[in-house]
C-alpha positions in Angstrom: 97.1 104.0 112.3 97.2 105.1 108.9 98.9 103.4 106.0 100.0 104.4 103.1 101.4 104.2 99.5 104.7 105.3 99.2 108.1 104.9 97.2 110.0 107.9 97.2 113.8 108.4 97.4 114.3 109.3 100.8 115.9 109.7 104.4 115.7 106.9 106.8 117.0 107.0 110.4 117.8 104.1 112.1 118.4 102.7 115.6 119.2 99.1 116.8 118.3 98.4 120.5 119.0 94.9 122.7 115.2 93.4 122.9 113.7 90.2 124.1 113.7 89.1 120.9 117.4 89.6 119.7 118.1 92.7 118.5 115.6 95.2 116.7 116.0 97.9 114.0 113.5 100.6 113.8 113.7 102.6 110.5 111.4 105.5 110.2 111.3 108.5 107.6 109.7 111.7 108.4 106.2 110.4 108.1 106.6 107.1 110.3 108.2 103.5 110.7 109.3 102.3 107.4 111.2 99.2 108.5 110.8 96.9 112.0 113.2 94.2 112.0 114.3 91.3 114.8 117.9 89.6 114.1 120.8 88.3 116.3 124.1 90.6 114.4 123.4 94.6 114.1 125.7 94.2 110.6 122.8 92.0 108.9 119.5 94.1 110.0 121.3 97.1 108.6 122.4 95.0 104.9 118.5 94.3 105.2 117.5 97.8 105.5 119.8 98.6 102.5 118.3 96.2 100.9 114.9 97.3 100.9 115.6 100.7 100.3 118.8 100.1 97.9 118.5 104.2 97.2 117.9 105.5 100.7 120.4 107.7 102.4 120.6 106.0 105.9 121.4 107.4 108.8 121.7 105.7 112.1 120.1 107.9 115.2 119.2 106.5 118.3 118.7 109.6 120.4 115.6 111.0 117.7 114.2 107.3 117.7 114.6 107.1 121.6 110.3 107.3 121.9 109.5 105.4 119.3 111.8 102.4 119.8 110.5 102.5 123.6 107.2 102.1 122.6 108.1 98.6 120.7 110.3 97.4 123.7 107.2 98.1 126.4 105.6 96.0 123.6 108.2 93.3 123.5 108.4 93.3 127.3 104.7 93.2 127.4 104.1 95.8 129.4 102.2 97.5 126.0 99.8 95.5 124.4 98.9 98.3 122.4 100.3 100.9 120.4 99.5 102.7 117.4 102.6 104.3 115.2 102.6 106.3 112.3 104.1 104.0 109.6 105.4 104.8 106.3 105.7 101.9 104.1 105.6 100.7 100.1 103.0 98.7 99.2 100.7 97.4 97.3 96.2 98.1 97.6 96.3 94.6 98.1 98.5 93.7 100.9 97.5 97.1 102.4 94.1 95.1 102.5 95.8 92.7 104.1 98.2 95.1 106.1 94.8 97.0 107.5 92.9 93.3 108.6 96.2 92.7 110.4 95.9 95.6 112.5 92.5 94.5 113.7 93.8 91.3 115.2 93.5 91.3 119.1 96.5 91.7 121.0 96.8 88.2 121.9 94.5 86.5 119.7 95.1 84.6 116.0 93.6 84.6 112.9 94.1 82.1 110.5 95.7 83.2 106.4 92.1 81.8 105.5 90.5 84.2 107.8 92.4 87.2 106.7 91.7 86.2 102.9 87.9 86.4 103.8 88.1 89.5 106.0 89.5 91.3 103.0 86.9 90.0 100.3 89.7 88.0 98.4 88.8 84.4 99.9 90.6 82.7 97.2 94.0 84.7 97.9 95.3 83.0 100.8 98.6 82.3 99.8 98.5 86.1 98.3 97.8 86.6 102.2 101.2 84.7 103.6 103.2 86.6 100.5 102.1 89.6 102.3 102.8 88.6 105.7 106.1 87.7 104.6 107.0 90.9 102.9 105.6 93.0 106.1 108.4 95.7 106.6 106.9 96.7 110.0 106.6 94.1 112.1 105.8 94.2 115.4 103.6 97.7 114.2 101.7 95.3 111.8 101.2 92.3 113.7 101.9 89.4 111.0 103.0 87.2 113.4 99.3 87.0 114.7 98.9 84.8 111.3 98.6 81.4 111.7 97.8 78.2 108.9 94.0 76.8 109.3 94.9 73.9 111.7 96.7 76.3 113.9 100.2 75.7 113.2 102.6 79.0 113.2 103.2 78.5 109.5 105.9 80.9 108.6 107.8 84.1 109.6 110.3 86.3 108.5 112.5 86.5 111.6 112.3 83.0 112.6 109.7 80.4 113.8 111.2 80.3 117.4 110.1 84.3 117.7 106.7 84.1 116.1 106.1 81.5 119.1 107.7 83.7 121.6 105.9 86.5 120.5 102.3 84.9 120.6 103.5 82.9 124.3 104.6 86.7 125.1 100.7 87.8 123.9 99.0 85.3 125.4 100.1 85.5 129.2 100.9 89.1 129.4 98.9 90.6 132.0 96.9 93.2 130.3 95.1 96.2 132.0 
């Protein structure tokens, strides 16, 4: 995977698929995923999308996102416990620090905001860590919800505690080849 820098008007197609997990938006530009998102009503994933890309032109296309939105539901099914997608996101050096360490998190395995703070040589920075995890706009392709506090509590996530432990219960008794 390869992250980048970017911030650019642009052109973001969208999809919005039933998965295990509620529903899920995949936004991508030319260049990759821009936006993964979980919610219950289509209306507020796409007022989220807006919302994070206020000057976007957005256009919704589930035919050209058909391959890549598969990809995530194997994922979400667990039939795919890895997957590698171009992404296109706007970000900072720092939380693509934090963005890259994520990445290297075993498919059902956690690290703690502590660990990740070390990994990227800003041990100090582990609330800096959870900001970033917060503010993921991939997830799913940026596995944040692989995060956990020091004592092993979930801590937080974006798209709701009860998902982050699905989603690690999903990890963690998938059969994997």
């Amino acid at each position: 995977m390869s992250l980048k820098l970017g911030g650019k008007n642009m052109r973001i197609k969208y999809a919005i698929n039933d998965s295990p997990f509620g529903r899920l938006l995949v936004g991508a530009t030319e260049q990759g995923i821009c936006m993964v998102s979980l919610g219950d009503v289509d209306e507020s994933l796409i007022k989220a999308l807006h919302l994070e890309f206020p000057k976007a032109e957005l256009e919704a296309d589930q035919a050209g996102l058909k391959e890549r939105v598969g990809i995530i539901l194997d994922y979400l099914s667990g039939s795919q416990p890895d997957f590698d997608l171009p992404v296109d996101i706007r970000t900072t050096p720092f939380r693509l620090k934090v963005y890259e360490a994520l990445k290297a998190i075993p498919y059902g395995k956690t690290c703690s905001y502590e660990e990740i703070a070390q990994a990227i040589g800003s041990p100090k920075a582990v609330r800096a860590v959870g900001g970033a995890c917060a503010n993921n706009p991939v997830a799913l392709v940026i596995p944040c919800h692989r995060v956990v506090r020091k004592d092993g509590s979930l801590g937080g996530y974006r798209w709701g505690l009860g998902r982050k432990e699905k989603l690690l219960e999903m990890e963690r008794t998938a059969p994997v080849d």
